[in-house]
C-alpha positions in Angstrom: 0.0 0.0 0.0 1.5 3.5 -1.2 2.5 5.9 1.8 -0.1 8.0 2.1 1.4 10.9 3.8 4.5 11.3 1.7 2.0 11.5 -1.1 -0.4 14.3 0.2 3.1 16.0 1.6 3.3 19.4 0.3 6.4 19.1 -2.2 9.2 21.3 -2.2 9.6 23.5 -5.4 11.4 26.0 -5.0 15.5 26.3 -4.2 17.4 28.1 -1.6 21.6 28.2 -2.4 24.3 29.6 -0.3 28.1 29.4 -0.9 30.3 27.6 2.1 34.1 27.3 2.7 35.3 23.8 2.3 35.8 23.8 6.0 32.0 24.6 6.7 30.9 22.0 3.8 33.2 19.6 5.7 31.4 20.4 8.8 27.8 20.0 7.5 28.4 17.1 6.3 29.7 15.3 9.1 26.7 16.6 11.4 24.4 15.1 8.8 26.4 12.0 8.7 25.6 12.1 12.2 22.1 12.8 12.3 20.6 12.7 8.9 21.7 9.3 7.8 24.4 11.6 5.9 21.3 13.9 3.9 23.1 17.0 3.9 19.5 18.5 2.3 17.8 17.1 4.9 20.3 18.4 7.8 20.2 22.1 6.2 16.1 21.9 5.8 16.0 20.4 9.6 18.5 23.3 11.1 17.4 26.2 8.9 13.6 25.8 9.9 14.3 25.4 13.3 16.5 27.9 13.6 13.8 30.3 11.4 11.2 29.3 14.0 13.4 30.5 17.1 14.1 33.3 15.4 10.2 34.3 15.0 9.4 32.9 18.1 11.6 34.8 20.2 10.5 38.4 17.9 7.0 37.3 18.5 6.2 35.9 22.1 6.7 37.9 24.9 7.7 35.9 28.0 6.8 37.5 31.7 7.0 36.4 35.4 3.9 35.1 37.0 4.2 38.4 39.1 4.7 40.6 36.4 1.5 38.9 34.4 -0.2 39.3 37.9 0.4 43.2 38.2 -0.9 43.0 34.5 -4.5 41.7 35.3 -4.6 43.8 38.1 -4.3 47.0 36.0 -6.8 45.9 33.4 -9.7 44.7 36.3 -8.8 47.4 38.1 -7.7 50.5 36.0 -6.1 53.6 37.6 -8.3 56.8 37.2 -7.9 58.5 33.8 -5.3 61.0 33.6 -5.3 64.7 32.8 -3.8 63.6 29.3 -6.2 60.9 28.5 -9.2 63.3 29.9 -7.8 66.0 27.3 -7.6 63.1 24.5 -10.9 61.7 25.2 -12.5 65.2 24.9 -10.8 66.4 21.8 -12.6 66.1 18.3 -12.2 63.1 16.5 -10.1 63.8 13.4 -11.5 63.7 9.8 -9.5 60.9 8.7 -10.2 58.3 11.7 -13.3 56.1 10.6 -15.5 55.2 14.2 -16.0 51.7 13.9 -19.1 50.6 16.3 -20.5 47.4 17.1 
């Protein structure tokens, strides 16, 4: 029976090159001798999404303390009074260019 999820897999078209120094190709290849039953592709796909998704993760989620998340829900349950700023915002005009979205 045909392997049904390397069939529906999503294929890979398109290429992504980079030059390497002998010493890094040397080094690559060993790790994915290591790890990759010697696919160099696979070893570079492998690292280079992980590494990707690290990267986004870490721009993307914001980690706090479980104090610092606790001060947090206690200033949105329980909000300071307005300030003179926000009193002066809140009362000004709204500009011609800002469309008031209701619900």
């Amino acid at each position: 029976m045909p392997n049904l999820a390397a069939r529906d897999a999503p294929r890979r078209q398109r290429r992504l090159s980079l030059r390497v120094t002998d010493q890094e190709r040397a080094l690559i290849e060993r790790a994915a001798l290591l790890t990759s039953a010697g696919d160099v592709t696979r070893f570079v796909m492998r690292a280079s999404v992980d590494a990707a998704r690290g990267t986004i993760e870490e721009h993307e989620v914001t980690r706090i303390s479980g104090e610092m998340r606790q001060a947090l829900y206690d200033l949105l349950l329980n909000p300071p009074p307005p300030g003179a700023a926000l009193r002066k915002l809140a009362a000004a005009p709204v500009p011609d260019d800002v469309e008031l979205i209701e619900n």
